[in-house]
N, CA, C and O atoms as a CHARMM CRD file, in Angstrom:
* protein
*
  364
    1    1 UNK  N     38.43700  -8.04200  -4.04700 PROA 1      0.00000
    2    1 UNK  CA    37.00100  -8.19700  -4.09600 PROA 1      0.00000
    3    1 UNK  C     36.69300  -9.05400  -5.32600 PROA 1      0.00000
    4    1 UNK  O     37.09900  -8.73900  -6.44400 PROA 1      0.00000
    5    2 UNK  N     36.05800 -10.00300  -5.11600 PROA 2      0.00000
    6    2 UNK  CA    35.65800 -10.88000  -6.33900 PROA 2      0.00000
    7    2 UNK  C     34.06000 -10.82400  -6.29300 PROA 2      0.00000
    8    2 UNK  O     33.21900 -10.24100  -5.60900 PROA 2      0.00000
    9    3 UNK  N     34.06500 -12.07200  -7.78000 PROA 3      0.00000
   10    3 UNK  CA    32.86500 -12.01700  -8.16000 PROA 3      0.00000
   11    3 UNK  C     31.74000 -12.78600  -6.69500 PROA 3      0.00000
   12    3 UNK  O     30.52100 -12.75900  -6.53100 PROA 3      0.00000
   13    4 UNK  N     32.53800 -13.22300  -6.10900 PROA 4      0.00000
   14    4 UNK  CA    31.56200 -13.96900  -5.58800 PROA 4      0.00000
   15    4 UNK  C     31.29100 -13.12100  -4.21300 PROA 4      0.00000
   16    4 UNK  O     30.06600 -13.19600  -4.12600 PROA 4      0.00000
   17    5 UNK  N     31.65900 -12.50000  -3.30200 PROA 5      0.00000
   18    5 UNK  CA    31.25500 -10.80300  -3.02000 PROA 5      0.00000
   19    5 UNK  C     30.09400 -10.74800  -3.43900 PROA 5      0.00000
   20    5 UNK  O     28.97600 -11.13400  -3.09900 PROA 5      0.00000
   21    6 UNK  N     30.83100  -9.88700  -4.69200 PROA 6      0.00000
   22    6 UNK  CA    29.44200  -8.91300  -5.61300 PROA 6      0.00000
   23    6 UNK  C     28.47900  -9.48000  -5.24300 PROA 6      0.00000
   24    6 UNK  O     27.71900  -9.00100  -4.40100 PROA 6      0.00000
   25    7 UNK  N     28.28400 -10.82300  -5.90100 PROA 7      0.00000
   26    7 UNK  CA    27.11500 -11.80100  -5.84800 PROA 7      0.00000
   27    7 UNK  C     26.40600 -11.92200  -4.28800 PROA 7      0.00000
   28    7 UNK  O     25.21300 -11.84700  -3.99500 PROA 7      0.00000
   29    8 UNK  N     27.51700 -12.12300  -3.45800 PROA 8      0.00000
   30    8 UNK  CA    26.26600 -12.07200  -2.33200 PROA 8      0.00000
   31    8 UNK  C     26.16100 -11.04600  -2.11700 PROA 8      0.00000
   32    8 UNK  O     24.95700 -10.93200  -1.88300 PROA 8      0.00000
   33    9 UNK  N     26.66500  -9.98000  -2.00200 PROA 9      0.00000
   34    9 UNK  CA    25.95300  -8.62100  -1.66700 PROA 9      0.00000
   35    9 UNK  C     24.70000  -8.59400  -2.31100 PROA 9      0.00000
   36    9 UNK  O     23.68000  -8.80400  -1.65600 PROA 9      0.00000
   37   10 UNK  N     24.65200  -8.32000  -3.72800 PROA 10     0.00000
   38   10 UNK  CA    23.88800  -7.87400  -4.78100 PROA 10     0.00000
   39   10 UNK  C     22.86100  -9.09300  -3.87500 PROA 10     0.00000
   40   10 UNK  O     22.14600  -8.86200  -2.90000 PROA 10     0.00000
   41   11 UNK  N     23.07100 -10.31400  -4.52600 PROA 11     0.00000
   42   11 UNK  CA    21.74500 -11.21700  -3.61500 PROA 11     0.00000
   43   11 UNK  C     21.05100 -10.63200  -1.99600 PROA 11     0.00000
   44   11 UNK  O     19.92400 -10.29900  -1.63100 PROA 11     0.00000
   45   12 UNK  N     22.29100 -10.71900  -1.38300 PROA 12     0.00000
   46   12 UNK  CA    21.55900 -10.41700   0.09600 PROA 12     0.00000
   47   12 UNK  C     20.94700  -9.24300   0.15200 PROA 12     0.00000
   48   12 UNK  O     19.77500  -9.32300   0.51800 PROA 12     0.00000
   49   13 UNK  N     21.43800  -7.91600  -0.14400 PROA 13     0.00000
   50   13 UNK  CA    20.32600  -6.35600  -0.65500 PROA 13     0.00000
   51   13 UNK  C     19.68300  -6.87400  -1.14200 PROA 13     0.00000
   52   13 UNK  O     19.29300  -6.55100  -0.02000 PROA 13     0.00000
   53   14 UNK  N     18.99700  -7.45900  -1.73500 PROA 14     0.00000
   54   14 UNK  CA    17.88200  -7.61800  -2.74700 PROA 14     0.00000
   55   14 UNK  C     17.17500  -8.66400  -2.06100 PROA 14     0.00000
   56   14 UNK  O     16.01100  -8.79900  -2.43700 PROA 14     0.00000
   57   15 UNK  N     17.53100  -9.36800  -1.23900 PROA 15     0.00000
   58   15 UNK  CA    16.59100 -10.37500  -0.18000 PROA 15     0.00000
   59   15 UNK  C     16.02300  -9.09200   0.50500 PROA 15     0.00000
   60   15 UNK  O     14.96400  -8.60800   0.10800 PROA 15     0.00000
   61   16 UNK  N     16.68300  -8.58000   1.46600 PROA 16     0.00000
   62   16 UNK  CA    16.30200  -7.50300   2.47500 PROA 16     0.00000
   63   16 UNK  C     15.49900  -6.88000   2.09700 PROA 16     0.00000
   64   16 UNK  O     14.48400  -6.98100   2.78500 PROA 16     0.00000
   65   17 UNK  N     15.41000  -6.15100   1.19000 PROA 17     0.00000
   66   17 UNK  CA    14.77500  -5.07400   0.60800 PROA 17     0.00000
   67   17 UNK  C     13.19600  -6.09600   0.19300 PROA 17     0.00000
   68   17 UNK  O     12.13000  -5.83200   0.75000 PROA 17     0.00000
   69   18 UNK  N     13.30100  -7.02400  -0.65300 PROA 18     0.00000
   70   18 UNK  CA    12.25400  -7.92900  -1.07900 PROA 18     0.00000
   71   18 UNK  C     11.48600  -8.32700   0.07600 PROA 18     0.00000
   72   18 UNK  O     10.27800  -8.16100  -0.09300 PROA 18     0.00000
   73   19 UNK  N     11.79800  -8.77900   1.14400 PROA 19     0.00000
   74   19 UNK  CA    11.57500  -9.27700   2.34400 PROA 19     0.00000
   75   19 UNK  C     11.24900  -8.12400   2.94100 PROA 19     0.00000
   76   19 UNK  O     10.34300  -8.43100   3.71700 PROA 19     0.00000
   77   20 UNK  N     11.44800  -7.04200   3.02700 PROA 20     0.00000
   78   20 UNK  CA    11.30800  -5.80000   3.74300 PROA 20     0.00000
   79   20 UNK  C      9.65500  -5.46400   3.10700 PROA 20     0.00000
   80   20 UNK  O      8.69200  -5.38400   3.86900 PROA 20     0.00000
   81   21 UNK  N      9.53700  -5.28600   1.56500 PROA 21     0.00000
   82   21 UNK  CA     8.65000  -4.60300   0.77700 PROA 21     0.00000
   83   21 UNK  C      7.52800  -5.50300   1.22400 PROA 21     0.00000
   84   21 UNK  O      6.46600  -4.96100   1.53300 PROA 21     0.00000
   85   22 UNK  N      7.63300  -6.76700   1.29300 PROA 22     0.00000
   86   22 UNK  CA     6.56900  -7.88200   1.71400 PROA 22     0.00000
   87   22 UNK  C      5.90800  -8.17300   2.83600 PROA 22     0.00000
   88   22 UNK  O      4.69800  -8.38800   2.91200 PROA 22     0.00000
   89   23 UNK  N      6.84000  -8.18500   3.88800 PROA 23     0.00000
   90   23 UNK  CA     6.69000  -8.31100   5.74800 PROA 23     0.00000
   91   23 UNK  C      5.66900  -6.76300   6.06600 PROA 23     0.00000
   92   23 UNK  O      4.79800  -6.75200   6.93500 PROA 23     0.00000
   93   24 UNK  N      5.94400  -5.72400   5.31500 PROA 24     0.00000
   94   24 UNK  CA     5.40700  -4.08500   5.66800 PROA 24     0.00000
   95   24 UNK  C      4.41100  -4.32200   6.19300 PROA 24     0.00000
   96   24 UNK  O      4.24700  -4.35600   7.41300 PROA 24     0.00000
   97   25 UNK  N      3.01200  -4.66600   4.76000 PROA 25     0.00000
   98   25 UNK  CA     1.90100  -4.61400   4.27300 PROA 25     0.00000
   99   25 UNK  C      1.23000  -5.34300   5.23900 PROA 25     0.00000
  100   25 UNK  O      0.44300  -4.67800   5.91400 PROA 25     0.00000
  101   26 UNK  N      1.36800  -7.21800   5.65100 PROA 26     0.00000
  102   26 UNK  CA     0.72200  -8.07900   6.16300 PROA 26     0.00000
  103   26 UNK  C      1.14500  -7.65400   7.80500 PROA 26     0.00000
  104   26 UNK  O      0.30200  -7.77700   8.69300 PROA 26     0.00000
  105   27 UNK  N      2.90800  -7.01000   8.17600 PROA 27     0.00000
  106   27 UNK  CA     2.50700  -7.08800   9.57400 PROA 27     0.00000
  107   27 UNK  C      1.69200  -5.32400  10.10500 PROA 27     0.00000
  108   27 UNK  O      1.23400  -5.10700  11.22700 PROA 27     0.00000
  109   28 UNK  N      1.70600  -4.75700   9.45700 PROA 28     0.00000
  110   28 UNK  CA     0.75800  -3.35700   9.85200 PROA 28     0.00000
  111   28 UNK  C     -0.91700  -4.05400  10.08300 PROA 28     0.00000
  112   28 UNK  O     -1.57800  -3.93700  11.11500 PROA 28     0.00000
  113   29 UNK  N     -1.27400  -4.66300   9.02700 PROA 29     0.00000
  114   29 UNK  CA    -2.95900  -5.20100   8.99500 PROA 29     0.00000
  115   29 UNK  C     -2.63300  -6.43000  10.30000 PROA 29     0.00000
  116   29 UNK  O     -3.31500  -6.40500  11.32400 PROA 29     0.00000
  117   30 UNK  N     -1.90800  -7.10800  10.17300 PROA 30     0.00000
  118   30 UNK  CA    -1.86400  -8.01400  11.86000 PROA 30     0.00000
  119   30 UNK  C     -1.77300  -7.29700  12.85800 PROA 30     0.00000
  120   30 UNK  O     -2.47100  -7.59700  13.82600 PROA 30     0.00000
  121   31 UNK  N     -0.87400  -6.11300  12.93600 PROA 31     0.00000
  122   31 UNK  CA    -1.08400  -5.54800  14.38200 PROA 31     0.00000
  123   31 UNK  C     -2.61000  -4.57400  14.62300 PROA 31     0.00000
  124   31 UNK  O     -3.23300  -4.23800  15.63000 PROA 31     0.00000
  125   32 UNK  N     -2.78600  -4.36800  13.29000 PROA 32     0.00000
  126   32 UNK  CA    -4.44800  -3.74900  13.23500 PROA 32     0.00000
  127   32 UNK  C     -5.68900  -4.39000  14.10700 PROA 32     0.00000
  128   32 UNK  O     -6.51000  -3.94300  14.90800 PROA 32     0.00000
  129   33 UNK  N     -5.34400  -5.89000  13.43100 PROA 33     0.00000
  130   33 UNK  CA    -6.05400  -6.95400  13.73100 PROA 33     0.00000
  131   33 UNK  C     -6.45600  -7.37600  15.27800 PROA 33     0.00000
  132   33 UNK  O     -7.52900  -7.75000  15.75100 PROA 33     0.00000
  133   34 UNK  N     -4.80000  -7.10300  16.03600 PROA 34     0.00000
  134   34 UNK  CA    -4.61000  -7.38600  17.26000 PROA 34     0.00000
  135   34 UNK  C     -5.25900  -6.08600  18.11400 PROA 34     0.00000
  136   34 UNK  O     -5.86700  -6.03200  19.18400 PROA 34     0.00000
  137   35 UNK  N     -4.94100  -5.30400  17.36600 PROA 35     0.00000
  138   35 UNK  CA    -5.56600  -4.03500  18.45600 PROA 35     0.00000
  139   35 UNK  C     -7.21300  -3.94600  18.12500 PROA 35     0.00000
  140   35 UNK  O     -7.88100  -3.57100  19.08900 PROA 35     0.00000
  141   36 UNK  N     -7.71600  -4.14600  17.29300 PROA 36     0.00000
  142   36 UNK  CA    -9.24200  -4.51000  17.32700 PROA 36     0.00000
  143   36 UNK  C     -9.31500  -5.82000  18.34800 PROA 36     0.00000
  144   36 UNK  O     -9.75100  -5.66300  19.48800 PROA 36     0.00000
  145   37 UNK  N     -9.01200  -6.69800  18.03300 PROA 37     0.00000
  146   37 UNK  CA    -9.24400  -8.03200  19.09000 PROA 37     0.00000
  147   37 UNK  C     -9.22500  -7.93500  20.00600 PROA 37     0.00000
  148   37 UNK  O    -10.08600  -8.55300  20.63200 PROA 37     0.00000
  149   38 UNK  N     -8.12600  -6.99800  20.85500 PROA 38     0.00000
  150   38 UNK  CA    -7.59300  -6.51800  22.13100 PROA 38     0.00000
  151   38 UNK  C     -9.26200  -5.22000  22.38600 PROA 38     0.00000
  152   38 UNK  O     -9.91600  -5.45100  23.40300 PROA 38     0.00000
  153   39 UNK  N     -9.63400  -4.33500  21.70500 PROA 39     0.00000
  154   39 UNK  CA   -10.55000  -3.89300  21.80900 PROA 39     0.00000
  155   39 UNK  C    -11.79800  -4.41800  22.33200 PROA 39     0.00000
  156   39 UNK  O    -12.39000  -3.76100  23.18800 PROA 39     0.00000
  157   40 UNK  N    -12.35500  -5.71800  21.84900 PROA 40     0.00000
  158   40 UNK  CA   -13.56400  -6.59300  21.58500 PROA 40     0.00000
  159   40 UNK  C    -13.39000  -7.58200  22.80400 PROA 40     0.00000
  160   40 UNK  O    -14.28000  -8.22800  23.35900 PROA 40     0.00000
  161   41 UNK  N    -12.19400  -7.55700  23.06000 PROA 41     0.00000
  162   41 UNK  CA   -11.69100  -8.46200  24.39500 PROA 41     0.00000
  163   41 UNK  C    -12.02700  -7.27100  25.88200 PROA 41     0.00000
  164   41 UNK  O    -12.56500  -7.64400  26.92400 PROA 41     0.00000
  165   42 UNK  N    -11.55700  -5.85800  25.60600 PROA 42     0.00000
  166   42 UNK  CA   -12.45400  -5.21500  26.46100 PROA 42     0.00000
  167   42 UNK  C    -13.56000  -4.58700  26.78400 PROA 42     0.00000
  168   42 UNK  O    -14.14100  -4.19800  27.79800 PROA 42     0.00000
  169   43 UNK  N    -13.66400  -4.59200  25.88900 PROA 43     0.00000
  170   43 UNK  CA   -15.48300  -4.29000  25.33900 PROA 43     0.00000
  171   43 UNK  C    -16.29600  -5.48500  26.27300 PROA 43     0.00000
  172   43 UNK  O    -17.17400  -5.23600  27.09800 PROA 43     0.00000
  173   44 UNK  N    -15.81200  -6.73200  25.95100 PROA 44     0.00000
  174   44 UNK  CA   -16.32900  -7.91200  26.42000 PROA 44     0.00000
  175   44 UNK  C    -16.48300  -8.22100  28.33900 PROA 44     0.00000
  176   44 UNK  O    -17.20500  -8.85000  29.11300 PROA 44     0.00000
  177   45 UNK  N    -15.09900  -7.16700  28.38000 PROA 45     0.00000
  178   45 UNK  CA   -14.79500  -7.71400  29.88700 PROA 45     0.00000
  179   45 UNK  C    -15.71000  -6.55200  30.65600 PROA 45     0.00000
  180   45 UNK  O    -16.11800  -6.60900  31.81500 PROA 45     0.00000
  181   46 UNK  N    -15.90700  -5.53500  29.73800 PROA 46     0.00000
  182   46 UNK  CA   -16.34100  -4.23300  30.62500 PROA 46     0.00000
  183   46 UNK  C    -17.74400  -4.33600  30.79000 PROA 46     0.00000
  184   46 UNK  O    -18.23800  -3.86700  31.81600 PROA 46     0.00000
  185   47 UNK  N    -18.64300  -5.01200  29.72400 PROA 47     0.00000
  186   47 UNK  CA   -19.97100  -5.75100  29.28100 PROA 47     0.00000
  187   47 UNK  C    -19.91100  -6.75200  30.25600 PROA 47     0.00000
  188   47 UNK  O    -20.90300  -6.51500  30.94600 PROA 47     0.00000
  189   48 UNK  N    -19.33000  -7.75600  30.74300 PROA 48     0.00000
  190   48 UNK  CA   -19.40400  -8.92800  31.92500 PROA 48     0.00000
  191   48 UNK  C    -19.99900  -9.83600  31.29000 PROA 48     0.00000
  192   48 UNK  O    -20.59800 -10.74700  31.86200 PROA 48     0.00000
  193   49 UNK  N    -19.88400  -9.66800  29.51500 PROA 49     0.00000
  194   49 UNK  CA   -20.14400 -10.79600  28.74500 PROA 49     0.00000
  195   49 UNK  C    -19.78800 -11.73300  27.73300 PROA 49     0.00000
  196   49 UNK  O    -18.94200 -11.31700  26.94200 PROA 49     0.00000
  197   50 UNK  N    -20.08400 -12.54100  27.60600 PROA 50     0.00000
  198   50 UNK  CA   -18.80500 -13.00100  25.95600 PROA 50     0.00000
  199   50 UNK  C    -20.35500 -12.90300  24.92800 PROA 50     0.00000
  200   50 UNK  O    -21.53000 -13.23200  25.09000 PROA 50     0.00000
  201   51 UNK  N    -19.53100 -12.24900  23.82000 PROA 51     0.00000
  202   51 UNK  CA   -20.47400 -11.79900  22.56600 PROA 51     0.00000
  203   51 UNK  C    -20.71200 -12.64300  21.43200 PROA 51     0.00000
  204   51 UNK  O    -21.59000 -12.56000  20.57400 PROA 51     0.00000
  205   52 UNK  N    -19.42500 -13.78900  21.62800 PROA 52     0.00000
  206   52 UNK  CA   -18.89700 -14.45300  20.68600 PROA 52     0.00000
  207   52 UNK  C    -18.48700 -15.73600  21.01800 PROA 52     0.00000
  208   52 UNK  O    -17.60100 -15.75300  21.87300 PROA 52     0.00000
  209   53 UNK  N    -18.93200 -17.03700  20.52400 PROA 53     0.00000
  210   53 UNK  CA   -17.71900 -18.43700  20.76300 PROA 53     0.00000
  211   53 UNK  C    -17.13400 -18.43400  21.27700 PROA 53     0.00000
  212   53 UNK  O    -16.77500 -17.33700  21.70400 PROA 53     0.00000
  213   54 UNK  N    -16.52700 -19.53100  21.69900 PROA 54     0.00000
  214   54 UNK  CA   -15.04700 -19.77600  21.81600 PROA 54     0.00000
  215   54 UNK  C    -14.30300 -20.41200  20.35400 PROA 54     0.00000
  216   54 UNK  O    -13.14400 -20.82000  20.27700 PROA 54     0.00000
  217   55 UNK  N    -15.03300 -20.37900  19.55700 PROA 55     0.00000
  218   55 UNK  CA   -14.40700 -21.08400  18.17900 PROA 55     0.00000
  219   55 UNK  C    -13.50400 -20.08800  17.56400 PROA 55     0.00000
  220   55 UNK  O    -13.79600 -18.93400  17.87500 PROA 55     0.00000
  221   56 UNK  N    -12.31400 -20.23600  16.64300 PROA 56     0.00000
  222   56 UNK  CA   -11.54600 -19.04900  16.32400 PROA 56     0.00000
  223   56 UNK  C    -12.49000 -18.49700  15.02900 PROA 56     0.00000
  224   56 UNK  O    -13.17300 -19.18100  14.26600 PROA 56     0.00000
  225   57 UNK  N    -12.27100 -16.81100  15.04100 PROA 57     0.00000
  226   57 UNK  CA   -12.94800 -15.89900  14.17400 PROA 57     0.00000
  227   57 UNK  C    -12.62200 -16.25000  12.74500 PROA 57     0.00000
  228   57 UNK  O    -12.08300 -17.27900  12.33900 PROA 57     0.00000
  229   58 UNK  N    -13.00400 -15.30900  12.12300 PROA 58     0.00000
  230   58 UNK  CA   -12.60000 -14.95400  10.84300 PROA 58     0.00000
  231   58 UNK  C    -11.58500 -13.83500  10.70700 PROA 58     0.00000
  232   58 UNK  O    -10.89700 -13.48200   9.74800 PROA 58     0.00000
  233   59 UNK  N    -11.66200 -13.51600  11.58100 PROA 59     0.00000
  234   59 UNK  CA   -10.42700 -12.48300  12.22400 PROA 59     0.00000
  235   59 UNK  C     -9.19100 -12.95200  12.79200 PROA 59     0.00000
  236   59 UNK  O     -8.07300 -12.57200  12.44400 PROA 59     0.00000
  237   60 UNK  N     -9.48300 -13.89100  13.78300 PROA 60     0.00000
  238   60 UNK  CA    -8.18300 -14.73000  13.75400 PROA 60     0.00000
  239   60 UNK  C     -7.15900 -15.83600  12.99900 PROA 60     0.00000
  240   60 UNK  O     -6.02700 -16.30800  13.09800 PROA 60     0.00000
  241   61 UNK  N     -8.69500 -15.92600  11.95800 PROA 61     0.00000
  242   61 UNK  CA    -8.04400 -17.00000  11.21600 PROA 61     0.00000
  243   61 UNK  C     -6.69200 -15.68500  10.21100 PROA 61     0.00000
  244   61 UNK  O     -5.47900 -15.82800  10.05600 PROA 61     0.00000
  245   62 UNK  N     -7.45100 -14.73900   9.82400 PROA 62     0.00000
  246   62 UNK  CA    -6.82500 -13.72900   9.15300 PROA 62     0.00000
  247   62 UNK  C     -5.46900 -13.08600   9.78000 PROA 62     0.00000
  248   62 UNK  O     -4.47300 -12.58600   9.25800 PROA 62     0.00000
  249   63 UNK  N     -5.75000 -13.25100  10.73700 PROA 63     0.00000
  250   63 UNK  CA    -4.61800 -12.58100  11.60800 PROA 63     0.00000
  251   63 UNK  C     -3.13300 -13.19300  11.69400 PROA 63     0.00000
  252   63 UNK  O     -1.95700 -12.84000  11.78200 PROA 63     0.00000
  253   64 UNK  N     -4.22200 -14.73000  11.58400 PROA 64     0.00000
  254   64 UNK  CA    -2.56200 -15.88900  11.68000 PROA 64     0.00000
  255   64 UNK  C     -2.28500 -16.25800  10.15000 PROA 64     0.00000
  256   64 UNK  O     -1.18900 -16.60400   9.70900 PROA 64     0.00000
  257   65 UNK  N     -3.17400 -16.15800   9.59700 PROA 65     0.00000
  258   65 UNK  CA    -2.47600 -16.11800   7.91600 PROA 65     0.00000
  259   65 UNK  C     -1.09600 -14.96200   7.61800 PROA 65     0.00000
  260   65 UNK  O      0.02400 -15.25900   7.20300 PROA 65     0.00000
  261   66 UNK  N     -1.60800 -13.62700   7.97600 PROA 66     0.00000
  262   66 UNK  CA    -1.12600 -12.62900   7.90500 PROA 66     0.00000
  263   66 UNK  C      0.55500 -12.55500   8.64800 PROA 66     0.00000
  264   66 UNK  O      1.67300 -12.23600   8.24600 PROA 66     0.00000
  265   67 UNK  N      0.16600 -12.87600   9.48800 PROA 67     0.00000
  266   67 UNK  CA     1.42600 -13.20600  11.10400 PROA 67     0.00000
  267   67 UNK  C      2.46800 -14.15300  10.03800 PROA 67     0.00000
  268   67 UNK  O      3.60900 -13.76900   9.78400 PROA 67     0.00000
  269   68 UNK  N      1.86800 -15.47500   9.45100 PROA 68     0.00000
  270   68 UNK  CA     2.61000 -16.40700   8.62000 PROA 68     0.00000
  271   68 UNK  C      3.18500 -15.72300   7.73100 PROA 68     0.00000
  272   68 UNK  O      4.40700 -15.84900   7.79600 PROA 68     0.00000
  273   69 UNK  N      2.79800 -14.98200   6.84300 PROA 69     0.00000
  274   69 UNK  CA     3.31100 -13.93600   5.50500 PROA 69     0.00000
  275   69 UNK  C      4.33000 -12.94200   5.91900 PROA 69     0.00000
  276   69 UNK  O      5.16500 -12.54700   5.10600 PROA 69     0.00000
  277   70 UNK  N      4.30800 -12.55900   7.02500 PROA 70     0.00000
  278   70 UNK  CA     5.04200 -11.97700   7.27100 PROA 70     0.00000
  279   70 UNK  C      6.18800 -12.45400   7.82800 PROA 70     0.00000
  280   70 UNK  O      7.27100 -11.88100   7.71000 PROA 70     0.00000
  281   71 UNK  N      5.99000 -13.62600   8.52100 PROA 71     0.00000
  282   71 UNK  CA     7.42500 -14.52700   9.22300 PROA 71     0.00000
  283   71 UNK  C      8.13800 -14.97600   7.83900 PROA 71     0.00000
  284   71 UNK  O      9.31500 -15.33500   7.86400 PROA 71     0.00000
  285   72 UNK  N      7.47900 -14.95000   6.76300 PROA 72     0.00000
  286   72 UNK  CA     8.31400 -15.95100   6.24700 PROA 72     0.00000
  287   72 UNK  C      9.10800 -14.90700   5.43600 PROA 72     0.00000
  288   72 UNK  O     10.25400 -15.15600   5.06000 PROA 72     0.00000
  289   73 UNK  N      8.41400 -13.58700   5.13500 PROA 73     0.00000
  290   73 UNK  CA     8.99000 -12.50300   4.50100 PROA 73     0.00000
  291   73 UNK  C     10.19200 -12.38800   5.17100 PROA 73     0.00000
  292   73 UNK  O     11.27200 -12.60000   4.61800 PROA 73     0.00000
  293   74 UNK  N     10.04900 -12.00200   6.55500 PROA 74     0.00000
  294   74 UNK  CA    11.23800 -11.57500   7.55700 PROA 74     0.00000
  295   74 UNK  C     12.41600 -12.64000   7.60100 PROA 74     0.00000
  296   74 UNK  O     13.60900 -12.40500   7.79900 PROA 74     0.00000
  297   75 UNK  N     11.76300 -13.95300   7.35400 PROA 75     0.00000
  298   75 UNK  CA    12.71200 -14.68200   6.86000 PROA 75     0.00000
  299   75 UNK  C     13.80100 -14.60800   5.94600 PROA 75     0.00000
  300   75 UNK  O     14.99000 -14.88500   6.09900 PROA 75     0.00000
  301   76 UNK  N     13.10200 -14.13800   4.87100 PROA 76     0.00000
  302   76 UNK  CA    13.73300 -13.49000   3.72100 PROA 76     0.00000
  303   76 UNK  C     15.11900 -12.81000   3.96800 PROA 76     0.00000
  304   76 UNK  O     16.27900 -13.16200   3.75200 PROA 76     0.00000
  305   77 UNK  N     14.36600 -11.36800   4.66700 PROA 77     0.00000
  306   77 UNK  CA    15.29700 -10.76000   4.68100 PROA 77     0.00000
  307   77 UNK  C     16.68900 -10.80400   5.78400 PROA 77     0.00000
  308   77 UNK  O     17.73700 -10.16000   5.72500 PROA 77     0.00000
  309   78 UNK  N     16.22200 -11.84500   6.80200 PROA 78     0.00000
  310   78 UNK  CA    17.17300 -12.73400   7.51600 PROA 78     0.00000
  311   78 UNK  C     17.92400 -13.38400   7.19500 PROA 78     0.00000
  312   78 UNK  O     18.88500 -13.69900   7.89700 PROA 78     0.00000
  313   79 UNK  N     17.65000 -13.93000   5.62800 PROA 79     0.00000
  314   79 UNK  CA    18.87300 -14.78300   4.94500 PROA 79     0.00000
  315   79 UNK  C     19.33800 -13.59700   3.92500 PROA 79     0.00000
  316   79 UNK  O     20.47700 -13.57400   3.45800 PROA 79     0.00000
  317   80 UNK  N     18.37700 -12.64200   3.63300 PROA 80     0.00000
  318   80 UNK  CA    19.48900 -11.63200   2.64200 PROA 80     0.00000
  319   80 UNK  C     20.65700 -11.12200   4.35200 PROA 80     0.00000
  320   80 UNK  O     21.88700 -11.11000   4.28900 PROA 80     0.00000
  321   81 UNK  N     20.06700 -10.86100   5.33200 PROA 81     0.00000
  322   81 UNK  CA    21.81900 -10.25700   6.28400 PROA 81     0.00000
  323   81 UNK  C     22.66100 -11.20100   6.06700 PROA 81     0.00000
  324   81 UNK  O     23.74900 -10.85900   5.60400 PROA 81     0.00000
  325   82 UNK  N     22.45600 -12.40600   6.28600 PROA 82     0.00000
  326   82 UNK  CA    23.55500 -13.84700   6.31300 PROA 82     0.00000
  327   82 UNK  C     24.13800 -13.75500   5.27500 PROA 82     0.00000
  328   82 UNK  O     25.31000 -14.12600   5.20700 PROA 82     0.00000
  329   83 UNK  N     23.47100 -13.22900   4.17200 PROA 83     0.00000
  330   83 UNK  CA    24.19500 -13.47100   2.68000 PROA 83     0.00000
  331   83 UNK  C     25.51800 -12.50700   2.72800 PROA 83     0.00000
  332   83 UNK  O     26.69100 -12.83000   2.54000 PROA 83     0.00000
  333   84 UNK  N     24.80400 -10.85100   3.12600 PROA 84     0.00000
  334   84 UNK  CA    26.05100  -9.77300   3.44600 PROA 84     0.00000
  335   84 UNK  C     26.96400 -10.13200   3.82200 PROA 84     0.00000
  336   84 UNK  O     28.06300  -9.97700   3.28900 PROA 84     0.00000
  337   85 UNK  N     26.78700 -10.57000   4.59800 PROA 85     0.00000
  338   85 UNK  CA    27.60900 -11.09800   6.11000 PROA 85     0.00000
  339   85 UNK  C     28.99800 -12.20100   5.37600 PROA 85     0.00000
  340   85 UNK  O     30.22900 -12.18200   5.40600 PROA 85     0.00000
  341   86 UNK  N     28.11600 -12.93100   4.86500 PROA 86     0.00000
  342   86 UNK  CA    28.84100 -14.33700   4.30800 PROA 86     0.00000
  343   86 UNK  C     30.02000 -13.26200   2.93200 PROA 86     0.00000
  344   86 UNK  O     31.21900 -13.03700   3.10000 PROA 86     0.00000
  345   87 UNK  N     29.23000 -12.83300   1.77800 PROA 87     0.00000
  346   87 UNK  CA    30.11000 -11.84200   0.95200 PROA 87     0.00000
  347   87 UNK  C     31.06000 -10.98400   1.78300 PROA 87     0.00000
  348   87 UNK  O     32.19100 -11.04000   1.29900 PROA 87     0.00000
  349   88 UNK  N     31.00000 -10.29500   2.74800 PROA 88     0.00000
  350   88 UNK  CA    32.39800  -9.83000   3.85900 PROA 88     0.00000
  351   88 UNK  C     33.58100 -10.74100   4.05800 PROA 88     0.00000
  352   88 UNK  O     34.78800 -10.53800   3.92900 PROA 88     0.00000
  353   89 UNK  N     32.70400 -12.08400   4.50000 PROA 89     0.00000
  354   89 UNK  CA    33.88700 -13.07400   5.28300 PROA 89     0.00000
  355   89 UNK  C     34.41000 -13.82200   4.04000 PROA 89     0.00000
  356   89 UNK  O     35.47100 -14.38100   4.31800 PROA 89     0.00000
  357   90 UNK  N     34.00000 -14.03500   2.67900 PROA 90     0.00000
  358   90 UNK  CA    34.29300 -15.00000   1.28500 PROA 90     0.00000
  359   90 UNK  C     35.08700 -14.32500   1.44000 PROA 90     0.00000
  360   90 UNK  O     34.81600 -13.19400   1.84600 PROA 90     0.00000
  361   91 UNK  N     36.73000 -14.78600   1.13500 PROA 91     0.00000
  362   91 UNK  CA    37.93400 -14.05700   0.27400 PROA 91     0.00000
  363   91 UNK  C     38.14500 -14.35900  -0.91100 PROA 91     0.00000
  364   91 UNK  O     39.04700 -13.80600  -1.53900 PROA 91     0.00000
């Protein structure tokens, strides 16, 4: 086991976990987001009316900010597995 192991382990746990602590927060309030929208979408259909534009909300704009923060988090912790992965296969 060498230093360079250690190193990606220690790196890749610490992506995951970082990436984990980050992705939580923004994708819980996006799926919030979606199940209100999904709400207002039947509200709308059961009413036989549209309440609202067709222009995107302030809600959707939020939703896809949020959706972004979180892809890129999950990203994160997608390159901390590769890192594990890679520290296994380094000899």
């Amino acid at each position: 086991m060498g230093a360079i192991n250690l190193l990606c382990w220690g790196l890749g746990v610490a992506l995951i976990a970082v990436g984990y602590v980050r992705a939580r927060g923004p994708w819980g309030r996006y799926q919030e987001l979606k199940a209100q929208e999904a709400n207002i979408a039947r509200y709308e259909g059961w009413r036989g009316s549209r309440l609202r534009d067709d222009g995107p909300s302030a809600a959707s704009l939020m939703a896809e900010q949020l959706r972004r923060k979180a892809q890129i988090s999950g990203l994160m912790a997608g390159v901390g597995f590769v890192l594990v992965f890679v520290g296994f296969a380094v000899h």
